[in-house]
N, C-alpha and C positions, 0 to 999 in steps of 0.2 A: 701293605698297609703301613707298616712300620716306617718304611722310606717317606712316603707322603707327609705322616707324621712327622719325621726328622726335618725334612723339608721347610712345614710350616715352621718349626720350633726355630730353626737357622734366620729364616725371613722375618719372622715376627722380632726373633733378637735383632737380626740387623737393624729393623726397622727401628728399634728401638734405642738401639744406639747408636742410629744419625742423629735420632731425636734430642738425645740427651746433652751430643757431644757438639749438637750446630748451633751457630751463635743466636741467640734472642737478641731481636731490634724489638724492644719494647718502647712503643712512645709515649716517653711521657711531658704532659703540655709544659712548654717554657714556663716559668716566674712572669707574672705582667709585670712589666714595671713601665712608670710614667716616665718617659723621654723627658732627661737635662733640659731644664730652659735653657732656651740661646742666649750667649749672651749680647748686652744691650752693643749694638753698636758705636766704634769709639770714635768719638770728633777728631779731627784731624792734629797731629804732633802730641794724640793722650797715649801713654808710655801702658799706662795699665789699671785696673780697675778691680778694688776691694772693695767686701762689704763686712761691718763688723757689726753683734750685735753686742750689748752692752746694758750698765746702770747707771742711770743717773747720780749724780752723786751730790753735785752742786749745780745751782742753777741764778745767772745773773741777767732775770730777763730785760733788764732797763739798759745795761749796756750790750748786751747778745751774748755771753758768756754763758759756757755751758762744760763741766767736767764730767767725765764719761769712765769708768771701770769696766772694761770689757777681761775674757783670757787671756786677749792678745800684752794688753797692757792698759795704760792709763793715757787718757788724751784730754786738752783741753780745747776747744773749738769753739769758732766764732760762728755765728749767724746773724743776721737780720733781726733786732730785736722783737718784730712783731711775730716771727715763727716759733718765739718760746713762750709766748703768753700763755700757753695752755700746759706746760712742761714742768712738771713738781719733783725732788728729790724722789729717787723709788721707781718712777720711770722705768719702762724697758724702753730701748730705742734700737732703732738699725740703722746705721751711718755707710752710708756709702760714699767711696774715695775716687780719685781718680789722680792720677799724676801727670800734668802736662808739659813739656822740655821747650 
């Protein structure tokens, strides 16, 4: 009876210490995360493509003039006068670039 006994008590340890000492694959679900937009495709000889966003700072919409304070730095940029009619100091804007050779 005592042998049987020992028996289990050896089995059950074993058994116990596959359990404790074998690796756990626990799964757990990836991070969703939403996929990079692509980006826009570049016209032919464009070197590369920034977007910065920024504040308004000054705004000269009768000649197209328009001053910008972004992190990056300070920029002054022209447009089309009728695209700032609506454009007031305080403005947040995003300016997108492109560089063509």
């Amino acid at each position: 009876m005592k042998s049987w006994r020992r028996t289990i008590e050896l089995c059950t340890g074993a058994a116990c210490c596959l359990f404790l000492l074998s690796p756990v694959a626990a799964q757990t679900p990836a991070p969703t995360q939403s996929p990079a937009p692509a980006p826009a495709p570049m016209a032919s000889g464009m070197a590369g493509q920034h977007t910065m966003e920024g504040e308004v700072t000054k705004v000269d919409a009768k000649k197209g003039w328009i001053d910008i304070k972004s992190p990056e730095g300070r920029m002054k940029l022209h447009f089309p006068p009728a695209a700032l009619q609506s454009v007031k100091v305080g403005d947040r804007v995003s300016v997108e670039m492109s560089l063509k050779h």
